[in-house]
C-alpha positions in Angstrom: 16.0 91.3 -14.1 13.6 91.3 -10.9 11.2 89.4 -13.0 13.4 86.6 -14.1 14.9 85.8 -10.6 11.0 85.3 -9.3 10.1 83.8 -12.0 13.2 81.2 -11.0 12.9 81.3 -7.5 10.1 78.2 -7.1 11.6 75.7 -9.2 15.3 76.7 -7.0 13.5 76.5 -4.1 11.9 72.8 -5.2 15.3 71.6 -6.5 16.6 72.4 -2.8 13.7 71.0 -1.4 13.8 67.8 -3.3 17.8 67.3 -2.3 17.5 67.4 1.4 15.1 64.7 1.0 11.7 64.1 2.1 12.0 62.3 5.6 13.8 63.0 8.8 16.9 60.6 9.0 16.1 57.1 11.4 17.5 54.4 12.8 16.5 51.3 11.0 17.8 48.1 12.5 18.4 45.2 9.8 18.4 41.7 10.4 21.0 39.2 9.7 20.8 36.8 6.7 22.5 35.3 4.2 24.4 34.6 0.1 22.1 36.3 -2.4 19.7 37.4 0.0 22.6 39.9 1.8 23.5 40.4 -1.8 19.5 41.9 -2.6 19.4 43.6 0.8 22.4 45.4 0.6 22.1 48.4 -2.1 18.6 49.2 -0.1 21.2 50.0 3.6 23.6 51.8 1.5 20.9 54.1 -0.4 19.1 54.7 2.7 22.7 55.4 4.5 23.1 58.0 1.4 19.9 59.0 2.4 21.0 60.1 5.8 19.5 57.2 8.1 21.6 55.6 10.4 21.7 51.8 9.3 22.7 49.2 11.9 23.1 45.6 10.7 22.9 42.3 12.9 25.9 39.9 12.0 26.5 37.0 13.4 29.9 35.4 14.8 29.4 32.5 11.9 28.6 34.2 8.6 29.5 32.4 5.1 28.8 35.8 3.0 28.6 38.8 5.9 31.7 40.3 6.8 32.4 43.0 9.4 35.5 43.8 8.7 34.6 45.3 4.9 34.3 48.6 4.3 30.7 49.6 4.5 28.5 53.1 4.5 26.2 51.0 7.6 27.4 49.7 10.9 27.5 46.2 11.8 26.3 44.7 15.6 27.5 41.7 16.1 26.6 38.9 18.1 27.8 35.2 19.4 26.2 32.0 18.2 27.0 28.4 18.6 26.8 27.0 15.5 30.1 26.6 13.6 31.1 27.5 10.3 32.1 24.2 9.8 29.0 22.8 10.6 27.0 25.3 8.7 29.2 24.5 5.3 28.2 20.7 6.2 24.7 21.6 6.3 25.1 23.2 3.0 26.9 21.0 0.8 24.6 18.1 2.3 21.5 20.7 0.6 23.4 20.7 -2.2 24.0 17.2 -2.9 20.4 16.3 -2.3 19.2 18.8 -4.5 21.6 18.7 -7.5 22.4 14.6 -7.1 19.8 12.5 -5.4 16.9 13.9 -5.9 15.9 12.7 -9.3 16.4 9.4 -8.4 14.1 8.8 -5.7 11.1 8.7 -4.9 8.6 11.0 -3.5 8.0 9.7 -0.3 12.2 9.6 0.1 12.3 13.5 -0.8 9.9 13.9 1.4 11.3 12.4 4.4 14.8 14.1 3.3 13.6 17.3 2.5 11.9 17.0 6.1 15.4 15.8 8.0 16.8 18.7 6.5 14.3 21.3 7.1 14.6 20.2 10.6 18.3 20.5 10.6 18.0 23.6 9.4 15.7 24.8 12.1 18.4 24.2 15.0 20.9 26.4 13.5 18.6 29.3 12.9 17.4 29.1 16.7 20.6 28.7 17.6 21.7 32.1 15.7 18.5 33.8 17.8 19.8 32.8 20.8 22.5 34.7 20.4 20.3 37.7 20.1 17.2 37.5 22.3 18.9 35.3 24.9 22.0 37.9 25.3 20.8 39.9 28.3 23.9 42.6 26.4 22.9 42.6 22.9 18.8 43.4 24.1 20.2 46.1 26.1 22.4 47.8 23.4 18.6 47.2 21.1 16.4 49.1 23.6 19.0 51.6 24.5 19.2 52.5 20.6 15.2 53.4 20.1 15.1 51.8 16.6 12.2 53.9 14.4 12.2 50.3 12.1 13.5 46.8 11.8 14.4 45.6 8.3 14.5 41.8 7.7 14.4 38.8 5.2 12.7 36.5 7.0 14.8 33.4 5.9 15.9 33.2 9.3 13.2 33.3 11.8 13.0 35.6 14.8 13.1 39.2 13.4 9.0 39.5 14.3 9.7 38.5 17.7 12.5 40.8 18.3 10.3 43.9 16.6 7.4 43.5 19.3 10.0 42.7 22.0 11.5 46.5 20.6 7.9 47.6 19.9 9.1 48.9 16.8 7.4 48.5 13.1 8.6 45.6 10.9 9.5 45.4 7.4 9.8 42.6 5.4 12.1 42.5 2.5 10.8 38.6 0.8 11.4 36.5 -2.2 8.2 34.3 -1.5 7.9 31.3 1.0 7.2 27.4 0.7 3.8 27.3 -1.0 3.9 31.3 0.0 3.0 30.2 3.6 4.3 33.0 5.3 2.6 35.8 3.0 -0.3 33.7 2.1 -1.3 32.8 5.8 0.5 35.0 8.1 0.2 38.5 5.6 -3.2 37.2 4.7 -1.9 37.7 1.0 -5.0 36.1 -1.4 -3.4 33.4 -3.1 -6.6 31.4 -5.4 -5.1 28.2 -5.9 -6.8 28.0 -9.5 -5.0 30.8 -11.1 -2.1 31.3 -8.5 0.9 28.5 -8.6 2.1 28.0 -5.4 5.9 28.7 -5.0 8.0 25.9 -5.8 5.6 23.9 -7.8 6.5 24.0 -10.8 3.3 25.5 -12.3 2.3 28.4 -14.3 -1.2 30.5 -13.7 -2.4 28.5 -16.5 -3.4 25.4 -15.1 -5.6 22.3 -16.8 -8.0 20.6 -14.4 -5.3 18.0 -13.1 -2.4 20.7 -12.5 -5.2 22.8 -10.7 -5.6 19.6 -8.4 -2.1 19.2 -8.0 -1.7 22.7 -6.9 -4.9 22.6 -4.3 -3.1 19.3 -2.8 0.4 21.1 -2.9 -0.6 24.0 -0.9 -2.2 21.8 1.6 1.0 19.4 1.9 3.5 22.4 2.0 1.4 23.9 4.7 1.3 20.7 6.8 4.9 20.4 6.7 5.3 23.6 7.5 3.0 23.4 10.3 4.7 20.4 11.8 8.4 21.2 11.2 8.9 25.0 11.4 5.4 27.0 12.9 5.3 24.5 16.4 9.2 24.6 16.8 9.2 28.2 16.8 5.8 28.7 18.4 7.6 27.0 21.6 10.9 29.0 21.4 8.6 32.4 21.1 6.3 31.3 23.8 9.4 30.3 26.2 11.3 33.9 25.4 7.7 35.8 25.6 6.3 34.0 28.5 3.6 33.8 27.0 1.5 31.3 24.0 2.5 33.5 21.0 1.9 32.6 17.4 4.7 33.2 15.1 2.9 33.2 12.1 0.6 36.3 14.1 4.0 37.5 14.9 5.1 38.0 11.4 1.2 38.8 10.4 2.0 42.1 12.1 4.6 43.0 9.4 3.5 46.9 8.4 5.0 46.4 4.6 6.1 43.3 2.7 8.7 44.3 0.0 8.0 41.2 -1.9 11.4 41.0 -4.5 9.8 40.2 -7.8 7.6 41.7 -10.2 5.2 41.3 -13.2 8.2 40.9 -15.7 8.8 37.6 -13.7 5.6 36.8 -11.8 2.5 35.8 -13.0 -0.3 38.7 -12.2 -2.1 37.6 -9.1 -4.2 39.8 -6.4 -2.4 42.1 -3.4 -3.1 43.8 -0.5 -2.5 47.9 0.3 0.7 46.7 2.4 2.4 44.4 0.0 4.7 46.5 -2.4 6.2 44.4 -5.2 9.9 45.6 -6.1 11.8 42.8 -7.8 15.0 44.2 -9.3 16.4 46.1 -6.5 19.9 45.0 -7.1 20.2 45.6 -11.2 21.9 48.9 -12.5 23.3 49.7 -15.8 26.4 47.8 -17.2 30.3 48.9 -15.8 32.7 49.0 -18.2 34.8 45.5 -18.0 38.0 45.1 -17.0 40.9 45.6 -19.9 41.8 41.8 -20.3 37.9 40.6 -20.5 36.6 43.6 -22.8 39.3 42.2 -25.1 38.3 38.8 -25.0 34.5 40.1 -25.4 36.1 42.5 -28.7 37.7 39.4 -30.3 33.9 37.4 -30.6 33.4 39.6 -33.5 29.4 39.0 -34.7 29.1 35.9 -32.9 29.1 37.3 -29.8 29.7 36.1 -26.2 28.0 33.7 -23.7 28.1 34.1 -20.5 27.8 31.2 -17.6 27.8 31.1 -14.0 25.9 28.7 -11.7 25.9 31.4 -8.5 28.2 32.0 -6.1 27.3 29.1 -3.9 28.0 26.1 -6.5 31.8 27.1 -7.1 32.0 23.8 -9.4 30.1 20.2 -10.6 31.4 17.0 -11.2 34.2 16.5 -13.3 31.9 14.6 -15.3 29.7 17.1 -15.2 32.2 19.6 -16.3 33.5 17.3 -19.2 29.9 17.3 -20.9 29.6 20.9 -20.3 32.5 22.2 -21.3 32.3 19.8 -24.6 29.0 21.4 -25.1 30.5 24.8 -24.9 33.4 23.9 -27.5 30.9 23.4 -30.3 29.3 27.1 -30.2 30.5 29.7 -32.2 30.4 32.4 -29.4 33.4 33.3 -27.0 32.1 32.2 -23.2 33.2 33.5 -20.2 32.5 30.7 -17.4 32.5 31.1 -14.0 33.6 27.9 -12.3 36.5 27.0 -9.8 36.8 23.3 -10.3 39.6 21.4 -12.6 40.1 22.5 -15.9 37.6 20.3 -17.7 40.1 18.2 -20.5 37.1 18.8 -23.2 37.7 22.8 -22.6 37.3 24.8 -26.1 39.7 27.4 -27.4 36.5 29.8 -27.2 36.0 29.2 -23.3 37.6 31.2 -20.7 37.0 30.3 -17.3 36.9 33.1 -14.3 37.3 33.0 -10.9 35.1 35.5 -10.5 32.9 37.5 -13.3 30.9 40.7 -13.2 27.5 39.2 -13.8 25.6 42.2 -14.0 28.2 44.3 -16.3 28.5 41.1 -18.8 25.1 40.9 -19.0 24.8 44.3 -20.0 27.4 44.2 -22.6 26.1 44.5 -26.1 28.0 41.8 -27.4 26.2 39.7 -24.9 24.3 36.9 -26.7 23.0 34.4 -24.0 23.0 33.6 -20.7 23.6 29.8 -19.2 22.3 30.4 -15.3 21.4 28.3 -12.5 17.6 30.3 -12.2 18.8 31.9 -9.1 16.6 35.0 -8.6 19.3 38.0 -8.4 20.8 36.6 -11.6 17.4 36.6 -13.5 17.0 39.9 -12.9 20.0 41.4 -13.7 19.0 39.2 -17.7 15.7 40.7 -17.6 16.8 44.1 -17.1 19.3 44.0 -19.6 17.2 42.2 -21.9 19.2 38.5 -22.4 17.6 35.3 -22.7 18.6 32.5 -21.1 19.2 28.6 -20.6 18.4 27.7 -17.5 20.5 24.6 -15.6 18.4 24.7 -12.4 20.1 23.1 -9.7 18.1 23.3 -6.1 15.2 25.7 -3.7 13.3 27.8 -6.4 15.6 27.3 -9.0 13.6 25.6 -11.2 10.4 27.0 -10.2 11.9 30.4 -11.6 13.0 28.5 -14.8 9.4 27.6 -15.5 8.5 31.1 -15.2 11.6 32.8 -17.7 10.3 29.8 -19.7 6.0 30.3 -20.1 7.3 33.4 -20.5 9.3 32.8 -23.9 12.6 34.3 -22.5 14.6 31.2 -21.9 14.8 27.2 -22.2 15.8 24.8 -19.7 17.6 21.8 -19.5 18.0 19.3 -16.4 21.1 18.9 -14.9 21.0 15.3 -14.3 20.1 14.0 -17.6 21.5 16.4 -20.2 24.1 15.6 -23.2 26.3 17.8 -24.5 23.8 17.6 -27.8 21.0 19.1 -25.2 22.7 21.9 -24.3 24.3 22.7 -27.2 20.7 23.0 -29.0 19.4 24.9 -26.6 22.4 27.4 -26.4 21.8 27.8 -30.0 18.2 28.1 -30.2 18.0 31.0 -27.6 20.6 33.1 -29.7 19.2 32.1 -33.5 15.3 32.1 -32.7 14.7 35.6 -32.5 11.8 35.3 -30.3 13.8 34.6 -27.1 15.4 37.8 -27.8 12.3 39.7 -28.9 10.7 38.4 -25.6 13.5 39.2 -22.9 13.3 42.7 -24.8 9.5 42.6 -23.8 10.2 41.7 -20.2 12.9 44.1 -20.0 10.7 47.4 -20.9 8.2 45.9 -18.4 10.7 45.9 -16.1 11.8 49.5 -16.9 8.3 51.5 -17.5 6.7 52.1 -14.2 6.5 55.2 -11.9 9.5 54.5 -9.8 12.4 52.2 -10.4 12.5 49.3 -7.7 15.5 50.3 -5.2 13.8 53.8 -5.1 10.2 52.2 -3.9 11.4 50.1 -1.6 13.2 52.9 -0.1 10.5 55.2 -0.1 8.3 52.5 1.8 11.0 51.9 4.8 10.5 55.8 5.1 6.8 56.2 4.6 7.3 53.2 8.0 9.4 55.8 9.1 7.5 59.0 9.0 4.4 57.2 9.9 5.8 55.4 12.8 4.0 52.3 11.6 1.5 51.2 8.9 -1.1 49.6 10.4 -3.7 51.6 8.5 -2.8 49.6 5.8 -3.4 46.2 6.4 -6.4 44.1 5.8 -9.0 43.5 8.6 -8.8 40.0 7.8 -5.9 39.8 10.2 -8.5 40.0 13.1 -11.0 37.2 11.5 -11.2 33.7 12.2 -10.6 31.1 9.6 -14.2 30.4 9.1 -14.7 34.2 9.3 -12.7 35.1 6.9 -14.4 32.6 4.1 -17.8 33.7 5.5 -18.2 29.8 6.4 -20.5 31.3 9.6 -22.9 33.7 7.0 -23.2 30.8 4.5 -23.9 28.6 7.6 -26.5 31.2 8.7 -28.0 31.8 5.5 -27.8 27.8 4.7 -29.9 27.7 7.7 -32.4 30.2 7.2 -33.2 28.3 3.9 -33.6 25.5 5.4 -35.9 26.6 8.1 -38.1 28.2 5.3 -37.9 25.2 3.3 -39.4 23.2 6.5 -41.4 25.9 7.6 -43.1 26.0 3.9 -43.3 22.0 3.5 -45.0 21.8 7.1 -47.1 24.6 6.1 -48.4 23.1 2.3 -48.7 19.7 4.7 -51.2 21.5 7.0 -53.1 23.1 4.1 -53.3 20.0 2.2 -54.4 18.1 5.5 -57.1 20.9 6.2 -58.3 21.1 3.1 -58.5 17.2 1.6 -60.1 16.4 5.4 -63.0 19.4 4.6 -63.8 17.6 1.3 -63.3 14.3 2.9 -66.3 15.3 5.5 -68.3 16.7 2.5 -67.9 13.9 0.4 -68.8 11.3 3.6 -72.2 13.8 4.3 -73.3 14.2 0.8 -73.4 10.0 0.7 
C-alpha cells in the first residue's frame, strides 16, 4: 500500500501543478477595436480571465460592436470621444458602397484617389478616438495608477504603441496583416521577398510569373507610398505633439515584443519569420454546438442532399434587391436546404428550400455534418471557422481583404469564387454545385483542416501562452531581430557591397596602372636596345 501511493504521488503532484497554472496572474490592458476584430480578440480576454489575470478593456463612448453593458468575465474602461455613431455608420456604409458598387467600374487612378479620401477620413476618426485617451489628463491617471504588466492591441486603430511607452509597459500585437504588410514588414522588420511573398491585398499567390512578380515589386512600393503620405506623417505629428518630442510611429510599433499574427499555413502561403512573430490563426474556432430545435429540424429534413449555409458577415446585413432576386433565384435551383443570413426584403424569387435567419450560428452550422457548402463573403473569422471544420466554399468577396483571402481558399483548392458585380444566377448556381459534387473541394478543405488541427498547441492556447511568457518575462526584447537598430542601407548591406565594390575597383585601377607601368618600362628598355643596336 506504501508503495503504490509513492508510486502515485509525482504524477498527483504534476496534475496539481499543471492546474494552478504556470504564471503569476497580471494585469493586461487591451485596446479598443472593432466588428470581427473584437469578435477574434475576445475568447483570448476571457481564457486569460479563466486563467486568473485581471483583463481591463478600453471602450470607447461610440462603439458599433463593443458593449459595456454585456455581461463579461473582463472589465471594461471607458472613455469619451467625439466622433458620433452616426457619423461613424456614414463612414461605413460610404466603405461599403465603394467597395461592393463602384469599384469595378472605375478606373485605377479614381480608386486610387477614393480609396485615398477615405483612408484619410478614416484617419480623423481614429485620432479622434485617441484623444479621448492620451489627451484625458483622468483616463492616463487611472492607466499609470493601475501598473499594467502588458498592453494587448489590434492595431487597426492607431495609438496603442504610443500609449505602451507612455505606460512603459511591453506591447503585444494581436494582427491580421496590414496594407502591403507595412506595419509588420517595415515596422516588425518581418522579411517579406517580394518574389515569393504576395503582398496583402494583391490579389496574388506565392507563385508568381515574371509579370505578377513585377506587379507585386511595384505594389509594395505604391502601398507603401500611400501609406507614407496618408497614415505614417499624420500620426508621426500627433505622436510628436503628445510626446514632445519627433517620434516615429512606425519605431513605435517596431518595439512590439510579440506579433500574434491571426493566420496560419492552412491559409497562408509559407513565407520566412522572425523569433517574435507567433502565427495563431484560428483563435476563435471550437467544435460545433448543438443547433437550436427549430433549425436542427430544418437541417434533418435535407435528407442526403444536405444543407448550405450563407452569410455575407455581420457588417453587410443585406444587398440590393436586385441583388437578392439573382441570388435567391440561384439558391432555388439547388437541391440542398440553405439557411441564409440576410435582413433585407424577402427576395420574390425565394425557394421553398431557403430559409432566411436573422441571425445564424456560423460556427455550429459549419460544423454540422449535414453541412455541404459554404457561400461566404471571404471574411477571415468565417474562413476559419470552414477550414476547421473542413467545408469548402464559394466565395462572394465584397470589400478590404476579402477577396485577397478568396484567392488564397482558392490556389488552395478549397473553394471557388464568383464576383459580386457581374454574376448570374447560372454563375452561382455552378459554382454551388461544383464545390459539393467535385470531391476535390471536399478532399482539400479536409487537407487544410488536419493542417489546421496537427500542431503542438492549438491556436487560443499559444497565443495565450505568449501574452504570459510577456508576462513572466516582463518584456521580450531578447527576441527581436537586431535589424531594428540598422539603417536601411545597413540592413541590405548596401554600405559592405559599397565597400567591397570599391575595393575592387581600386585593385582593378591599381592593377591596370600597374600592367601600364610594366608595359611602359619594359617596351621603353627594348625601345633603347633596338635604337642602340642600329
Amino acid at each position: 500500500m506504501e508503495l503504490r501511493v509513492s508510486v502515485c504521488l509525482p504524477p498527483l503532484l504534476l496534475l496539481l501543478l499543471c492546474g494552478t497554472g504556470g504564471t503569476d496572474a497580471g494585469k493586461v490592458l487591451v485596446w479598443y477595436t472593432e466588428g470581427s476584430h473584437w469578435i477574434n480578440m475576445k475568447p483570448v480576454l476571457e481564457t486569460l480571465t479563466d486563467r486568473g489575470h485581471r483583463v481591463t478593456v478600453l471602450i470607447p463612448s461610440t462603439s458599433m460592436y463593443m458593449n459595456s453593458s454585456e455581461p463579461s468575465r473582463f472589465s471594461y474602461l471607458p472613455f469619451d470621444t467625439d466622433a458620433s455613431l452616426e457619423e461613424v455608420e456614414r463612414f461605413l456604409e460610404d466603405f461599403l458602397r465603394f467597395s461592393m458598387y463602384e469599384m469595378d467600374y472605375m478606373s485605377y487612378l479614381q480608386i486610387y484617389v477614393r480609396f485615398m479620401e477615405l483612408i484619410q477620413e478614416d484617419m480623423k476618426f481614429s485620432l479622434k478616438y485617441l484623444d479621448g485617451v492620451v489627451k484625458s489628463e483622468a483616463v492616463m491617471k487611472k492607466l499609470r495608477e493601475e501598473e499594467y504588466d502588458v498592453l494587448l492591441a489590434d492595431p487597426i486603430y492607431p495609438g496603442s504603441d504610443l500609449v505602451a511607452d507612455l505606460l512603459g509597459v511591453p506591447l503585444v500585437i494581436s494582427l491580421r496583416f496590414s496594407m502591403a504588410h507595412n506595419w509588420e514588414r517595415r515596422c516588425g522588420q518581418l522579411p517579406a521577398p517580394p518574389s515569393f511573398v504576395p503582398a496583402a491585398m494583391s490579389k496574388l499567390t506565392d507563385r508568381m510569373d515574371f509579370s505578377e512578380r513585377l506587379w507585386n515589386l511595384l505594389f509594395y512600393a505604391l502601398q507603401d507610398a500611400v501609406v507614407d503620405h496618408v497614415a505614417w506623417k499624420v500620426v508621426d505629428q500627433y505622436y510628436s505633439e503628445v510626446k514632445g518630442t519627433p517620434t516615429s510611429a512606425c519605431e513605435l510599433l517596431g518595439k512590439a515584443d510579440i506579433w500574434l499574427m491571426r493566420t496560419y499555413w492552412d491559409f497562408d502561403f509559407p513565407r520566412p519569420y522572425l523569433p517574435n512573430f507567433k502565427f495563431v490563426g484560428g483563435i476563435h474556432c471550437r467544435p460545433a454546438k448543438p443547433l437550436p430545435e427549430d433549425m436542427e429540424k430544418f437541417v434533418q429534413s435535407s435528407g442526403d442532399a444536405g444543407v448550405v449555409v450563407f452569410t455575407l458577415g455581420s457588417m453587410i446585413n443585406n444587398v440590393t434587391e436586385e441583388k437578392a432576386n439573382m441570388i435567391a433565384s440561384a439558391l432555388a435551383q439547388i437541391p440542398q436546404k440553405v439557411l441564409w443570413r440576410y435582413r433585407g426584403e424577402k427576395p420574390k424569387t425565394l425557394g421553398a428550400n431557403t430559409r432566411i435567419y436573422d441571425w445564424i450560428p456560423q460556427n455550429d452550422l459549419l460544423g454540422h455534418p449535414k453541412t455541404r457548402a459554404f457561400i461566404t463573403h471571404g471574411g477571415t473569422n468565417g474562413i476559419y471557422e470552414a477550414i476547421y471544420h473542413g467545408v469548402p466554399m464559394v466565395g462572394i468577396p465584397m470589400c478590404a481583404d476579402q477577396p485577397d483571402n478568396m484567392i488564397h481558399m482558392k490556389a488552395k483548392g478549397a473553394a471557388l469564387m464568383v464576383e459580386l458585380n457581374f454574376i448570374t444566377a447560372e454563375d452561382l448556381r455552378d459554382a454551388i454545385n461544383a464545390v459539393i459534387n467535385d470531391k476535390s473541394y471536399k478532399e482539400n478543405a479536409m487537407r487544410l483542416s488536419r493542417i489546421h488541427h496537427d500542431r503542438p498547441l492549438p491556436p487560443l492556447d499559444e497565443a495565450v501562452f505568449w501574452i504570459e511568457y510577456v508576462i513572466r518575462n516582463k518584456g521580450a526584447k531578447h527576441l527581436r531581430v537586431q535589424a531594428h537598430e540598422l539603417t536601411w542601407y545597413q540592413y541590405h548591406s548596401l554600405d559592405v557591397l559599397g565597400f567591397l565594390l570599391a575595393v575592387v575597383l581600386l585593385f582593378t585601377f591599381a592593377s591596370v596602372k600597374t600592367c601600364a607601368f610594366c608595359f611602359r618600362r619594359c617596351c621603353g628598355r627594348r625601345g633603347k636596345a633596338k635604337r642602340k643596336a642600329e
